[in-house]
PyMOL Python script that loads the backbone (N, CA, C, O; Angstrom):
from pymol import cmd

cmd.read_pdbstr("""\
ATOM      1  N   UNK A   1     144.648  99.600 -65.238  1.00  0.00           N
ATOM      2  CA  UNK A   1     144.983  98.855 -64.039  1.00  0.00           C
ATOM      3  C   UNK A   1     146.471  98.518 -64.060  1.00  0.00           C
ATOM      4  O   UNK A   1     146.895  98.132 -65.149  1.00  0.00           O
ATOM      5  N   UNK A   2     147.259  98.587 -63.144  1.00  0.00           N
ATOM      6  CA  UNK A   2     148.887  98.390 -62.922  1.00  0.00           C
ATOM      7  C   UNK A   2     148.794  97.205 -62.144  1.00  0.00           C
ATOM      8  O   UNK A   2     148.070  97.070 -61.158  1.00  0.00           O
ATOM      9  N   UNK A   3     149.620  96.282 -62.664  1.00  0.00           N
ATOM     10  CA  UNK A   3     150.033  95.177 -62.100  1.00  0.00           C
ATOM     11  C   UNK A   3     150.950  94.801 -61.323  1.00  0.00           C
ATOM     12  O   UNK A   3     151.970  95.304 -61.794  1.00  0.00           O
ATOM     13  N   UNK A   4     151.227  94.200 -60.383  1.00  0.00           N
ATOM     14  CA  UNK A   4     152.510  94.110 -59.064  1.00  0.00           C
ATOM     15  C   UNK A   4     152.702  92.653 -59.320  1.00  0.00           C
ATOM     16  O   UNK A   4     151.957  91.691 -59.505  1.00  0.00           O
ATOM     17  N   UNK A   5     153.854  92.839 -59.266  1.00  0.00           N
ATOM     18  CA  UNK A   5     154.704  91.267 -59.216  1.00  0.00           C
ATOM     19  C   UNK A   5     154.571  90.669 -57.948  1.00  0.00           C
ATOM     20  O   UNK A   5     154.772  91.111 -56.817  1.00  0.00           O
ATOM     21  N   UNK A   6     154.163  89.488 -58.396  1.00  0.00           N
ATOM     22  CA  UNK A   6     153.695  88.745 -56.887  1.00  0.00           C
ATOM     23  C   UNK A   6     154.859  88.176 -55.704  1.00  0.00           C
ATOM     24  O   UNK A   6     154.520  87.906 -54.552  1.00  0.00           O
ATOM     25  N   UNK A   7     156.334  88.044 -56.232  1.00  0.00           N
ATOM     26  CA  UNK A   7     157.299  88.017 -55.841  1.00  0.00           C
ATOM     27  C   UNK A   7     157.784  89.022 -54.910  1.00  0.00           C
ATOM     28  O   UNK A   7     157.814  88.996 -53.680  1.00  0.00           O
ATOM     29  N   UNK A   8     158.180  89.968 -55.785  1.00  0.00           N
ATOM     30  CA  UNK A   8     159.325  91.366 -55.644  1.00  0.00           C
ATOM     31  C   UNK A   8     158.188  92.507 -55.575  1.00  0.00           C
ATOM     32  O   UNK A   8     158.534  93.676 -55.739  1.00  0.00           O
ATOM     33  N   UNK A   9     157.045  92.237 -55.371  1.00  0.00           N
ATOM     34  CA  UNK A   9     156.235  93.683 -55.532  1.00  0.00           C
ATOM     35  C   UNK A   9     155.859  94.710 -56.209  1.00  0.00           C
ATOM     36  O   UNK A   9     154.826  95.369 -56.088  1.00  0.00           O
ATOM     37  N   UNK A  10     156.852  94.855 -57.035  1.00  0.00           N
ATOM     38  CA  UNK A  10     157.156  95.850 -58.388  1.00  0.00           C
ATOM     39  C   UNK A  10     156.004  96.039 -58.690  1.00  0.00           C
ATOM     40  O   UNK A  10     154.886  95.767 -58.252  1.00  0.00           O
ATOM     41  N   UNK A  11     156.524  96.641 -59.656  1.00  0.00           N
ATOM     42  CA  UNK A  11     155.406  97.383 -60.615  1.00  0.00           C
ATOM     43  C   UNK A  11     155.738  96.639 -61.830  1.00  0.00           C
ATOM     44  O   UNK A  11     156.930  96.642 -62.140  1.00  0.00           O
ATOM     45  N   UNK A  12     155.099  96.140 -62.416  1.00  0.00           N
ATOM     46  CA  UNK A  12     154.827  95.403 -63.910  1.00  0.00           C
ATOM     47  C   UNK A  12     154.538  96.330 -65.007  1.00  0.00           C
ATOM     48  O   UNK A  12     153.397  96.790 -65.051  1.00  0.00           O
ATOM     49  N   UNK A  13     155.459  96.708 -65.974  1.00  0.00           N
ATOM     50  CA  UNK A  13     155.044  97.521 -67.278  1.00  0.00           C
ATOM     51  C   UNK A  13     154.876  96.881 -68.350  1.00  0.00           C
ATOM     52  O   UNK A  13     155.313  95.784 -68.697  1.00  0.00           O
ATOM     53  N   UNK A  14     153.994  97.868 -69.043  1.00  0.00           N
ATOM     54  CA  UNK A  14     153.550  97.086 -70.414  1.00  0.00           C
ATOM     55  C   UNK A  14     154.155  97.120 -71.532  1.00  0.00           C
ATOM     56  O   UNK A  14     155.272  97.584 -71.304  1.00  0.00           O
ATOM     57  N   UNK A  15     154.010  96.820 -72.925  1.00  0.00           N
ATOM     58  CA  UNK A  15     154.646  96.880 -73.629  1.00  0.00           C
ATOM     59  C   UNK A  15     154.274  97.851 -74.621  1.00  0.00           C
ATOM     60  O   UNK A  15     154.494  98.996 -74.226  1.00  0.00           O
ATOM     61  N   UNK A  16     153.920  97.801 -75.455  1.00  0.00           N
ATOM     62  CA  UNK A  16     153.456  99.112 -76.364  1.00  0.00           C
ATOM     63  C   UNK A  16     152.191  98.478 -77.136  1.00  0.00           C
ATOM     64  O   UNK A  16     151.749  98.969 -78.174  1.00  0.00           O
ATOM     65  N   UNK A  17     151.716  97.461 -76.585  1.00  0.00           N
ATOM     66  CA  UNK A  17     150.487  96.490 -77.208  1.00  0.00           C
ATOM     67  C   UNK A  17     149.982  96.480 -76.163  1.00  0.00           C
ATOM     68  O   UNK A  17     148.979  95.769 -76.204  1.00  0.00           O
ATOM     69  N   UNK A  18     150.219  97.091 -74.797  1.00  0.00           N
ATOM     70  CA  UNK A  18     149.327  96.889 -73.938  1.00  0.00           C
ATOM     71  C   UNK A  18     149.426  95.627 -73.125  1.00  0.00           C
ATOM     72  O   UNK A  18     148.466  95.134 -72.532  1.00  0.00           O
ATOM     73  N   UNK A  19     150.361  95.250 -73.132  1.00  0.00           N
ATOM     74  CA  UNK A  19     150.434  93.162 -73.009  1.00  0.00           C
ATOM     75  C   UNK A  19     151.511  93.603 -71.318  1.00  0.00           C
ATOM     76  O   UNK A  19     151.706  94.720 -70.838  1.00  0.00           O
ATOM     77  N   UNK A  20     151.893  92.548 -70.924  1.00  0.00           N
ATOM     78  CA  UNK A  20     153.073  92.763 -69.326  1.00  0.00           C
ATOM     79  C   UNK A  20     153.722  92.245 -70.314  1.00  0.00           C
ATOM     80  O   UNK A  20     153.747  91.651 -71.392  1.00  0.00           O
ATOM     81  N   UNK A  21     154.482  92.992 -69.022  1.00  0.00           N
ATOM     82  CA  UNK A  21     156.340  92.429 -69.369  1.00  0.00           C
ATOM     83  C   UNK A  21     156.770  91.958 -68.627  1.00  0.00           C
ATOM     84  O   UNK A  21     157.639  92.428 -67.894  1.00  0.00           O
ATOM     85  N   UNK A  22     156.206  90.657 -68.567  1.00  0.00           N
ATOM     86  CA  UNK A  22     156.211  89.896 -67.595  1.00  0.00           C
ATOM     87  C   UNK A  22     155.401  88.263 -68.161  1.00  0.00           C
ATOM     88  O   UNK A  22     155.068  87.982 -69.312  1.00  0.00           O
ATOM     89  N   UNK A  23     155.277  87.509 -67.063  1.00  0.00           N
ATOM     90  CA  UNK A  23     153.685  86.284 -67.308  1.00  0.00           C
ATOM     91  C   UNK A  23     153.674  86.131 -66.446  1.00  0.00           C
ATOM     92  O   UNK A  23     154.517  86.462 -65.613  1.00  0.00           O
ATOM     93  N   UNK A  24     152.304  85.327 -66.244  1.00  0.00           N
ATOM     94  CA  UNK A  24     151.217  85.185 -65.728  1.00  0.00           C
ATOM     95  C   UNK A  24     151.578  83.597 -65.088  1.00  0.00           C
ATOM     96  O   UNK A  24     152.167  82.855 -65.875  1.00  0.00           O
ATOM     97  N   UNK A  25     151.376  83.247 -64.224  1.00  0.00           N
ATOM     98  CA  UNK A  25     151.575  81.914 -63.450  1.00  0.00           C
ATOM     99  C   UNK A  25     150.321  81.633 -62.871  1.00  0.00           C
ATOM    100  O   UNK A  25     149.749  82.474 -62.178  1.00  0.00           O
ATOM    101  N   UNK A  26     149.751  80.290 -63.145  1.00  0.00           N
ATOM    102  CA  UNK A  26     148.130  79.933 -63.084  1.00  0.00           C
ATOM    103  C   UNK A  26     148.681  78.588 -62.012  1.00  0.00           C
ATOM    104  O   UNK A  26     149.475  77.677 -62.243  1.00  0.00           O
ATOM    105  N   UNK A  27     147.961  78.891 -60.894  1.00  0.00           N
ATOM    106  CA  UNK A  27     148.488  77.396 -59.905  1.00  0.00           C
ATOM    107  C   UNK A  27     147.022  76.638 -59.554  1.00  0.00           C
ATOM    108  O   UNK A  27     146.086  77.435 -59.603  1.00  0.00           O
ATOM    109  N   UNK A  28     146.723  75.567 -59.287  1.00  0.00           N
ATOM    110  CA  UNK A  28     145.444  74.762 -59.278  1.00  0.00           C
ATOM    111  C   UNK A  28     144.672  74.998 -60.529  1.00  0.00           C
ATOM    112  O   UNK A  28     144.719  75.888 -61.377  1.00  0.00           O
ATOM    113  N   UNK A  29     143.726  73.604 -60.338  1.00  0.00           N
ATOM    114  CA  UNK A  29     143.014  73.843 -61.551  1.00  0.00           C
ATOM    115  C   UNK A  29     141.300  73.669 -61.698  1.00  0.00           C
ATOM    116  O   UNK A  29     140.532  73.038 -60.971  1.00  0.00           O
ATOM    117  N   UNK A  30     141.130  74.155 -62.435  1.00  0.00           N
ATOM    118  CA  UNK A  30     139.359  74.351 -62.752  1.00  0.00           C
ATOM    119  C   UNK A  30     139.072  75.903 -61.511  1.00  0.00           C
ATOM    120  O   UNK A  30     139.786  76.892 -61.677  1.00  0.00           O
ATOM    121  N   UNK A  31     138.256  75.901 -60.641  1.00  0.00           N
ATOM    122  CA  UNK A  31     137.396  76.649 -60.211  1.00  0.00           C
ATOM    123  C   UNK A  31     138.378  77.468 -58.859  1.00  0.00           C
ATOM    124  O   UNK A  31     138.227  78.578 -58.348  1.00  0.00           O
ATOM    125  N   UNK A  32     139.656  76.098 -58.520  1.00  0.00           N
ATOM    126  CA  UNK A  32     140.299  76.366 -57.413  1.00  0.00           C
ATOM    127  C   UNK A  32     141.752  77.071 -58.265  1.00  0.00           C
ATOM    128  O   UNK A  32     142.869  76.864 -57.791  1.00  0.00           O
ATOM    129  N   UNK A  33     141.619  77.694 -59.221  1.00  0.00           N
ATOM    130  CA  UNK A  33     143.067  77.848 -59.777  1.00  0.00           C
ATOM    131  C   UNK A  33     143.267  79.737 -59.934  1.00  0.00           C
ATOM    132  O   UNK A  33     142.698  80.673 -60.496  1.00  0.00           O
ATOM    133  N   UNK A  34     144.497  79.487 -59.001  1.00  0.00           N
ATOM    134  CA  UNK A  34     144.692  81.265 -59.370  1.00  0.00           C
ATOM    135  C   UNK A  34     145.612  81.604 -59.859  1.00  0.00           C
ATOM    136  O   UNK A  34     146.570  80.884 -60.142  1.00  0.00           O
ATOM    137  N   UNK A  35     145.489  82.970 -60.094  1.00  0.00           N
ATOM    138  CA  UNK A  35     146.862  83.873 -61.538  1.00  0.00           C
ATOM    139  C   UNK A  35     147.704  84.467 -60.263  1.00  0.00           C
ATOM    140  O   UNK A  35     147.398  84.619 -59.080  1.00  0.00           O
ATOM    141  N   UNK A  36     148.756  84.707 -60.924  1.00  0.00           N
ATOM    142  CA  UNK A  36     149.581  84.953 -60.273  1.00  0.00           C
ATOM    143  C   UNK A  36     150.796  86.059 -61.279  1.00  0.00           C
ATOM    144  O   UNK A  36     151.656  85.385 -61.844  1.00  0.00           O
ATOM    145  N   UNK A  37     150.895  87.446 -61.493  1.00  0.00           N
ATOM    146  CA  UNK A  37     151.418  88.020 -62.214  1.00  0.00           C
ATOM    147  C   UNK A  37     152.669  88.071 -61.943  1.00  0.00           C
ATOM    148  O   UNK A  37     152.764  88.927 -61.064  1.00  0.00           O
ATOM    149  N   UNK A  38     154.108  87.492 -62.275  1.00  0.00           N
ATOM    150  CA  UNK A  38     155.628  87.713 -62.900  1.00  0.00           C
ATOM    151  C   UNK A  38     156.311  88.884 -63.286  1.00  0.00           C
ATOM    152  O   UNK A  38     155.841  89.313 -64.340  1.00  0.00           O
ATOM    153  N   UNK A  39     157.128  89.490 -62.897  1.00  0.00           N
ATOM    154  CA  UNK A  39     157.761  90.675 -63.840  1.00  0.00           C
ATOM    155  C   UNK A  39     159.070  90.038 -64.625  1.00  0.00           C
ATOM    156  O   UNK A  39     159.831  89.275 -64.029  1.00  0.00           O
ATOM    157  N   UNK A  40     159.225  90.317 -65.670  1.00  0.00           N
ATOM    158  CA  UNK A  40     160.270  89.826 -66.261  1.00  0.00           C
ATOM    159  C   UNK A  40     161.379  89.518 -65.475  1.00  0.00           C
ATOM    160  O   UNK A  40     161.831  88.382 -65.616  1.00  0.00           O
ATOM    161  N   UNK A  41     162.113  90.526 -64.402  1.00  0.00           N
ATOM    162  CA  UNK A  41     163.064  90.416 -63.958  1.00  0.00           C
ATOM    163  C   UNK A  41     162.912  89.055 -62.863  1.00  0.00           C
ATOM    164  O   UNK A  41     163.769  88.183 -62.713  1.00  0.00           O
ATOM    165  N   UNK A  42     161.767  89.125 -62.253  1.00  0.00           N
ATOM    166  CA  UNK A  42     162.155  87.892 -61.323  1.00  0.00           C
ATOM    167  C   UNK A  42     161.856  86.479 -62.458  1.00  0.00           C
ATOM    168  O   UNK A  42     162.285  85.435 -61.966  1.00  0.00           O
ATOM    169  N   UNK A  43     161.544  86.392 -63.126  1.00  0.00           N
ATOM    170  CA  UNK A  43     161.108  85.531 -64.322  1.00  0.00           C
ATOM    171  C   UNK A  43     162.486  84.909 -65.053  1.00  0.00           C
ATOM    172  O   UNK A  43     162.636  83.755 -65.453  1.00  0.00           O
ATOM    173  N   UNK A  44     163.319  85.868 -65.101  1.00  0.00           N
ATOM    174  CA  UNK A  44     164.696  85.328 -65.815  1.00  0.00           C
ATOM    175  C   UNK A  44     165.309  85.158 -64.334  1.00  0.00           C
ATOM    176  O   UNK A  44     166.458  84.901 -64.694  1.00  0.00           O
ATOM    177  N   UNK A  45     165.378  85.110 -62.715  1.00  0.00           N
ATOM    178  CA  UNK A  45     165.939  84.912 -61.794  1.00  0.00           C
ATOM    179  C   UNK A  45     165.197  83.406 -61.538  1.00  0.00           C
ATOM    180  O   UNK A  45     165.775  82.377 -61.186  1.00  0.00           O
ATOM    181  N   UNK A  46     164.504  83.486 -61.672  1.00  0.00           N
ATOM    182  CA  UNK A  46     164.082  82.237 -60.701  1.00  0.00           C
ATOM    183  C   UNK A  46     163.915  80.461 -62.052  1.00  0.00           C
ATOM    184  O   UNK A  46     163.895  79.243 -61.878  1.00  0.00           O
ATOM    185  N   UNK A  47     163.838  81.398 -63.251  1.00  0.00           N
ATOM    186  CA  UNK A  47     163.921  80.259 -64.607  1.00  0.00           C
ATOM    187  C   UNK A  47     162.768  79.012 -64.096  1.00  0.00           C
ATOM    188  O   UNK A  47     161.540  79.093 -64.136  1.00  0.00           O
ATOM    189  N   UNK A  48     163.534  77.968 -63.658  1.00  0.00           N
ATOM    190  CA  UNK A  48     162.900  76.861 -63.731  1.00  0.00           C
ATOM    191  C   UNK A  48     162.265  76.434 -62.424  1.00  0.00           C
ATOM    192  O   UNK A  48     161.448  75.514 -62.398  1.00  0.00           O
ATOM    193  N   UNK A  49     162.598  77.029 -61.448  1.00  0.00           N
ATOM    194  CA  UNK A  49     161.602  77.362 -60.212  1.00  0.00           C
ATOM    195  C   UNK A  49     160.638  78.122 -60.027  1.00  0.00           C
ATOM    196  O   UNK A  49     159.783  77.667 -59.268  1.00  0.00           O
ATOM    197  N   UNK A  50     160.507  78.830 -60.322  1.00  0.00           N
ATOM    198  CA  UNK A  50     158.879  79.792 -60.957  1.00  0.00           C
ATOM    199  C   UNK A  50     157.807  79.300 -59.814  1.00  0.00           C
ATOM    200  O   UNK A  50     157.488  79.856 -58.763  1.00  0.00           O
ATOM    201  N   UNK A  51     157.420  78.220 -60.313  1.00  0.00           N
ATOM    202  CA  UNK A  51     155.875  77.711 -60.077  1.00  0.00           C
ATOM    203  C   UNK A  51     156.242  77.602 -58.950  1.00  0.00           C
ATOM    204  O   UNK A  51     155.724  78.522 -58.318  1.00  0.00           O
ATOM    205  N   UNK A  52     157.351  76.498 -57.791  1.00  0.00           N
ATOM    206  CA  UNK A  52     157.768  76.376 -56.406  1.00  0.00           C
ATOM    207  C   UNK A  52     157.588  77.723 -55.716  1.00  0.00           C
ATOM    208  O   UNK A  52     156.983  77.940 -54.666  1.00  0.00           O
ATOM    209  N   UNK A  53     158.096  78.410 -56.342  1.00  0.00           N
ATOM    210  CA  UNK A  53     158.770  79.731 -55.928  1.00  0.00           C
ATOM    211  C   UNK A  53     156.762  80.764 -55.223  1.00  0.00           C
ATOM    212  O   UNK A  53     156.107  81.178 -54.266  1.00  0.00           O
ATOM    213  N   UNK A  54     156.833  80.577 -56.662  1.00  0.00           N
ATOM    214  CA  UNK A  54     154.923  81.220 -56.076  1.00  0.00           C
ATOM    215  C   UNK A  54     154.331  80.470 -54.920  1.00  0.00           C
ATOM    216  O   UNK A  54     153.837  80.947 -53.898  1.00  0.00           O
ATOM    217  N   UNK A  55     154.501  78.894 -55.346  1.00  0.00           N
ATOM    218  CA  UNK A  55     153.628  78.238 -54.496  1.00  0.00           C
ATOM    219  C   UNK A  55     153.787  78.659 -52.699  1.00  0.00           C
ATOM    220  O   UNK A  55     152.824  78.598 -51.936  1.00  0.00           O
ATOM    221  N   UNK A  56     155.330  79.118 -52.222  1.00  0.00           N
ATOM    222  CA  UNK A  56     155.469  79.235 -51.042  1.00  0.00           C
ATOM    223  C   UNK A  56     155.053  80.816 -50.521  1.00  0.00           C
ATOM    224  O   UNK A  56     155.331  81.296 -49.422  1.00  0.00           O
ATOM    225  N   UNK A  57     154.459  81.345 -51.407  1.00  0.00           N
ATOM    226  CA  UNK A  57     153.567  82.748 -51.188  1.00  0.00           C
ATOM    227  C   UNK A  57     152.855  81.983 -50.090  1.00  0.00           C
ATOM    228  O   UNK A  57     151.958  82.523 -49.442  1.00  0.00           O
TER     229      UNK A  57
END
""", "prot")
cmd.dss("prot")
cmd.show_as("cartoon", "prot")
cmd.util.cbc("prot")
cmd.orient("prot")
């Protein structure tokens, strides 16, 4: 399965363990909480806005 950055759209690659190169951003919690996949590059752009940044998806 290939993963798309929820931002920028991309394409998310893996690493050689199989893992992203990227993370994972989890917003709400318990039953109402969803993932949200990162690619590295928007990940080092957006730093400490991240979570804002998804939330206005």
């Amino acid at each position: 399965m290939k993963a798309k950055c929820s931002l920028c759209k991309g394409e998310i690659k893996t690493t050689f363990l199989d893992k992203l190169n990227g993370t994972i951003v989890k917003t709400g919690e318990g039953e109402t909480s969803k993932t949200y996949n990162v690619c590295r590059d928007c990940q080092k752009e957006h730093k400490e806005n991240l979570k804002e940044k998804i939330l206005e998806l």
